[in-house]
C-alpha positions in Angstrom: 0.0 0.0 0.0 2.9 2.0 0.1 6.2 2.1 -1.8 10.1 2.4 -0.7 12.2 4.5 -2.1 15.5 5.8 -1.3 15.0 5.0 2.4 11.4 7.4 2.0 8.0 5.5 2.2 6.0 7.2 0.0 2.3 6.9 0.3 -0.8 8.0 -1.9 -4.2 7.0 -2.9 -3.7 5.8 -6.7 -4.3 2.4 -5.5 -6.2 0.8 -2.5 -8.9 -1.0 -1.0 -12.1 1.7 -2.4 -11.1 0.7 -5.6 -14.3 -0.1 -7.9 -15.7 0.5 -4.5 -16.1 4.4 -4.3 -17.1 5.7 -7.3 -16.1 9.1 -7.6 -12.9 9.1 -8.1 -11.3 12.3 -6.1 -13.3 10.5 -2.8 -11.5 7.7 -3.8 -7.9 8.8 -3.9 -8.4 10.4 -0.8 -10.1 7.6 1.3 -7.4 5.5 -0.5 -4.5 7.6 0.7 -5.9 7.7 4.5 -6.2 3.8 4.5 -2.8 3.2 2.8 -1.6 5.8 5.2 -2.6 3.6 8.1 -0.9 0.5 7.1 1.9 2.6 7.2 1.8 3.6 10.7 0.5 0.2 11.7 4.1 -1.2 9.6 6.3 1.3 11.7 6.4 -0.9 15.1 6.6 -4.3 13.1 9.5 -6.3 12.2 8.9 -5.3 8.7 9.6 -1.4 9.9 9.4 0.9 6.7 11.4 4.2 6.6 10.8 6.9 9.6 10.7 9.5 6.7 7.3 9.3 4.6 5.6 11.6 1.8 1.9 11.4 2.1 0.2 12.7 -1.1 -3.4 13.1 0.0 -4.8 14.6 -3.1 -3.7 14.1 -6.6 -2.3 16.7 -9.2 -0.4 18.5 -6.9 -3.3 21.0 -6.5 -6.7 21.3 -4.2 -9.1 19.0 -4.9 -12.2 19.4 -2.0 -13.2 16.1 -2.6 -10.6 14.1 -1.9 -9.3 15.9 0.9 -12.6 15.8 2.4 -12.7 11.9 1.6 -9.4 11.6 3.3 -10.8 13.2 6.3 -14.0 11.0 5.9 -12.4 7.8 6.3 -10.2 9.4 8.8 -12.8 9.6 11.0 -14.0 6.2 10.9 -16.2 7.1 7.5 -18.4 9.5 9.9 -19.2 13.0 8.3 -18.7 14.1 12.2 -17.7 12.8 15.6 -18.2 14.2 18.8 -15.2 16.4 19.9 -15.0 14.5 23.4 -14.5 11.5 21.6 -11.9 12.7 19.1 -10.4 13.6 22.4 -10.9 10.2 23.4 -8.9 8.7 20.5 -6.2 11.6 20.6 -5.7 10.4 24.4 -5.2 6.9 24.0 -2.5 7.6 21.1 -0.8 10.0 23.3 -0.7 7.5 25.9 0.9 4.7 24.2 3.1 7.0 23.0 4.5 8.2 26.3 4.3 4.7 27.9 6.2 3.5 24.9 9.2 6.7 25.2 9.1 5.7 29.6 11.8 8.3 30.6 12.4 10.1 27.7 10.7 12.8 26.3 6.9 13.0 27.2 4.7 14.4 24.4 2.2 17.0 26.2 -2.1 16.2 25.7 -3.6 17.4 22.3 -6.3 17.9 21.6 -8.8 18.4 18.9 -11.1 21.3 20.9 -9.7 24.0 18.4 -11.3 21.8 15.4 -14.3 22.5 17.0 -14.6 26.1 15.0 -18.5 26.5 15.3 -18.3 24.9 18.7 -21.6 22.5 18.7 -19.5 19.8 20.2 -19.0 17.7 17.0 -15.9 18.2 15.0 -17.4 17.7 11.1 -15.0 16.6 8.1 -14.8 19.8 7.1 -13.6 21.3 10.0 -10.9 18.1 10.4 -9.5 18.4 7.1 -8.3 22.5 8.1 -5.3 20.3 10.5 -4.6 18.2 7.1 -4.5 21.3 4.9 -2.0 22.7 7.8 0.4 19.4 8.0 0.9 20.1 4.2 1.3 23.8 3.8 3.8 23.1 6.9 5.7 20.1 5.2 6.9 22.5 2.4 8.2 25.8 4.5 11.1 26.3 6.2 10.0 28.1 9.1 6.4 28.1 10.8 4.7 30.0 7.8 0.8 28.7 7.0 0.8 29.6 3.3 -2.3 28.4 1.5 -0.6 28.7 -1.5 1.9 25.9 -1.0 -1.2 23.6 -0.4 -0.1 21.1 -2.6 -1.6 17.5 -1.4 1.5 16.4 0.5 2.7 15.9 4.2 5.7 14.7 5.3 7.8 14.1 8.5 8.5 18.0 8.5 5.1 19.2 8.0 3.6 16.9 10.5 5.9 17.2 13.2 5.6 21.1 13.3 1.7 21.3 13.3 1.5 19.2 16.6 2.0 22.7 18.6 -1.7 23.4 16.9 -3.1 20.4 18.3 -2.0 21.1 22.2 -4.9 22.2 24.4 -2.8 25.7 25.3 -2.5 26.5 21.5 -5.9 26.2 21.0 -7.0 29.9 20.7 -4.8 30.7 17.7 -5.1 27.5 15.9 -8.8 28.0 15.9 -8.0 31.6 13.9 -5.3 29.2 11.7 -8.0 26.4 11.0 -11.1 28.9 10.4 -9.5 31.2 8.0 -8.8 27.9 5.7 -11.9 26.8 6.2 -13.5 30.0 4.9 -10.6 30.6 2.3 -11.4 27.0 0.6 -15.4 27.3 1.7 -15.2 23.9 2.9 -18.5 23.9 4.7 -20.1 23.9 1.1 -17.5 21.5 -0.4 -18.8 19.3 3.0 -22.6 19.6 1.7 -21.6 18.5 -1.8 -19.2 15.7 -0.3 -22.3 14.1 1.2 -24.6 14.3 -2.2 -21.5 12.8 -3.9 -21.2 9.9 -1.2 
C-alpha cells in the first residue's frame, strides 16, 4: 500500500482497498490515501519497519481538490461526516498514551487535543472542519519556518510538515489554531464543499 524508495516511504491513494468501490474518483484517492496511510503507521512498530521518513500525497495533481481531501478526512474519521469532539479527544488520548508509555523516561509528548477543530463549537468536530489540521500538515511540510501559506497547499505531508503542526493540536494553542484552521476553512469554503461531499457519497 505503500512504496520504498531511497529509504522514503511514499504513500498515496492511486491504488487501495475503495477501488471499484467508491465511485467518484477524487473521494476515492483520498479515502485510499488515508487507509494506505494507516498501514503505514500500523508497519512502523513491526518487524517489517518501513522508513521513519514518509511523503503522504493526500490529493492528486499537486493541486486542491475538496473532494478528496474531504474523503481523506472521511475515512479518517471512521467514515463518519462528524464525531463528537469529546471522543476525538478520546482517540487523541489513547495515542498519546501509548506514546509516552512506549518513550518511559524520555521525552513525554504533552495532551492534544482536537477542541480548536471544533470552530463553530456545537460539540462535533465535522469533516470539514478536520480536514483545516490536514490542509495545515501540508502547507507546513513545504516551509522552512512556521509559515501557514495556503498557497503551498499542494496534497502532500511529510515528517516536516507533521511534526511542526503538533503545537496546533495542544490544548494551550488552541485559541490561535482556531483563527489558523477557520481562515482555511473559509478561504477553501469547505462547509459547502462538505454539503456536496455528502450528495457525492
Amino acid at each position: 500500500m505503500y512504496n520504498i524508495s531511497n529509504n522514503v516511504a511514499y504513500i498515496d491513494g492511486s491504488q487501495g482497498k475503495y477501488d471499484n468501490k467508491v465511485k467518484d474518483s477524487s473521494i476515492r484517492y483520498g479515502m485510499n490515501a488515508c487507509d494506505n496511510y494507516k498501514t503505514y503507521i500500523t508497519d512502523l512498530p513491526t518487524d517489517k519497519m518501513p522508513p521513519i521518513q514518509f511523503e503522504y500525497r493526500y490529493m492528486p495533481d499537486g493541486k486542491m481538490n475538496r473532494y478528496a481531501l474531504l474523503g481523506n478526512a472521511y475515512e479518517e474519521l471512521g467514515q463518519k461526516t462528524e464525531v463528537k469532539t469529546e471522543e476525538l479527544n478520546a482517540k487523541l488520548k489513547e495515542t498519546n498514551d501509548k506514546i509516552n508509555a512506549s518513550n518511559k523516561d524520555s521525552f513525554i509528548m504533552p495532551e492534544i487535543t482536537a477542541n480548536a477543530l471544533d470552530l463553530n463549537k456545537d460539540g462535533y468536530v465535522d469533516i470539514a472542519e478536520y480536514s483545516t489540521s490536514t490542509l495545515v500538515q501540508d502547507a507546513l511540510s513545504s516551509d522552512e519556518g512556521f509559515n501557514i501559506n495556503p498557497e503551498k497547499i499542494d496534497g502532500v505531508i511529510n515528517n516536516n510538515g507533521e511534526n511542526k503542526s503538533m503545537a496546533l493540536s495542544l490544548e494551550k494553542n488552541k485559541d490561535i489554531a482556531g483563527k489558523i484552521y477557520q481562515n482555511l476553512y473559509n478561504k477553501f469554503d469547505l462547509g459547502t464543499a462538505k454539503e456536496d461531499f455528502k450528495k457525492a457519497l
